[in-house]
C-alpha positions as CSV (number, residue, x, y, z in Angstrom):
1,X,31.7,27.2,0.3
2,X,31.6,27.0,-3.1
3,X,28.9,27.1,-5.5
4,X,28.5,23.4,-6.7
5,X,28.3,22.5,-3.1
6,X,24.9,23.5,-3.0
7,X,22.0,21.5,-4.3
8,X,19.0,22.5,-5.4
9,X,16.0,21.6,-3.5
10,X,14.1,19.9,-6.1
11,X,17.0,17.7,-7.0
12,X,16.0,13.9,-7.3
13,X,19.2,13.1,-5.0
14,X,17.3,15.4,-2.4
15,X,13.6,14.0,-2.4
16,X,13.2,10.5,-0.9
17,X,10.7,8.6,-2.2
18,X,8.1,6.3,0.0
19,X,9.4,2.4,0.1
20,X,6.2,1.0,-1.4
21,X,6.8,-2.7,-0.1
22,X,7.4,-1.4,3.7
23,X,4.3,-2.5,5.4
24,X,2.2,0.3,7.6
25,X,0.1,0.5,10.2
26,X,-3.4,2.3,9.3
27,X,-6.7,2.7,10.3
28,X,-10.2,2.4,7.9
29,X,-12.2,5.5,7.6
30,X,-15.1,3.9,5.3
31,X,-15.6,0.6,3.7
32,X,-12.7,0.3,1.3
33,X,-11.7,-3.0,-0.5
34,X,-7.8,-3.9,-1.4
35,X,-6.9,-5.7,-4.6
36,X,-4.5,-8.7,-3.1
37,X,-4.3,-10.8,-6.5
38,X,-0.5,-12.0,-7.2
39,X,0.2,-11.9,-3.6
40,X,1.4,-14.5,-1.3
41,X,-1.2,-15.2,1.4
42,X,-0.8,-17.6,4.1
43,X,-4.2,-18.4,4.1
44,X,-3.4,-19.9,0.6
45,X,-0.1,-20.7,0.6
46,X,0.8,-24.0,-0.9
47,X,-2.4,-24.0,-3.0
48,X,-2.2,-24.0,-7.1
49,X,-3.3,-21.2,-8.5
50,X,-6.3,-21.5,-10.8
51,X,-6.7,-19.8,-14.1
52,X,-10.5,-18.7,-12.5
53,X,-12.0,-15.3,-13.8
54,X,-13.2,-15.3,-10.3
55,X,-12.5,-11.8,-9.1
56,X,-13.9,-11.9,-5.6
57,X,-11.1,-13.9,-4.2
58,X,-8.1,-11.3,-5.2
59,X,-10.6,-8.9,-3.3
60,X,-10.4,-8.0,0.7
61,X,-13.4,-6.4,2.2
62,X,-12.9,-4.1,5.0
63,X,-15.3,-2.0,7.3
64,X,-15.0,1.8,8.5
65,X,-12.6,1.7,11.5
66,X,-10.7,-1.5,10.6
67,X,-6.9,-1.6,11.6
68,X,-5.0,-2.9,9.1
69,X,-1.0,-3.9,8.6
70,X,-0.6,-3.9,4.7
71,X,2.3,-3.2,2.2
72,X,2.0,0.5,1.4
73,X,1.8,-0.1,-2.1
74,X,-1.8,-1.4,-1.3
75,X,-3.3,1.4,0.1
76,X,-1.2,4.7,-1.1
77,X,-3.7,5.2,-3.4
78,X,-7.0,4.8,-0.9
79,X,-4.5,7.2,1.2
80,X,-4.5,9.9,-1.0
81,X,-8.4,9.4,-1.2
82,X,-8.8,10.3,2.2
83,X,-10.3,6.6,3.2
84,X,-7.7,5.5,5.0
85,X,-5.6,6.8,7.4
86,X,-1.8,6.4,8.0
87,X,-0.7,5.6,11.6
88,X,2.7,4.3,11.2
């Protein structure tokens, strides 16, 4: 086999990266809030969107043990923090 025909491991065309709008299945493991602002919501869906500093509402409260189903680009970070748990 020739030489070229190997890759090296570290090679970008070898390493998949994580699809960050793929929704996952995880699990709480304290109290953790996610940042939803400029995402659609069906609870507000066909509302106009105000020009309010009002943080709270782009802010979801959840409690230790919570299941969640959330884009992965949401909680990667909280992840990596050890406050949430993967699943799926």
């Amino acid at each position: 086999m020739p030489a070229e025909g190997w890759k090296k491991l570290d090679d970008p065309e070898m390493i998949d990266s994580p699809d960050l709008e793929q929704f996952v299945f995880c699990r709480t493991l304290e109290p953790i809030e996610i940042d939803v602002s400029g995402e659609s919501n069906v609870l507000n869906e066909g509302e106009e969107e105000e020009d309010d500093d009002d943080y709270g509402d782009n802010l979801q409260a959840h409690p230790a043990g919570a299941f969640l189903i959330v884009m992965y680009k949401k909680v990667r970070e909280l992840i990596s923090e050890g406050k949430v748990q993967l699943l799926m």
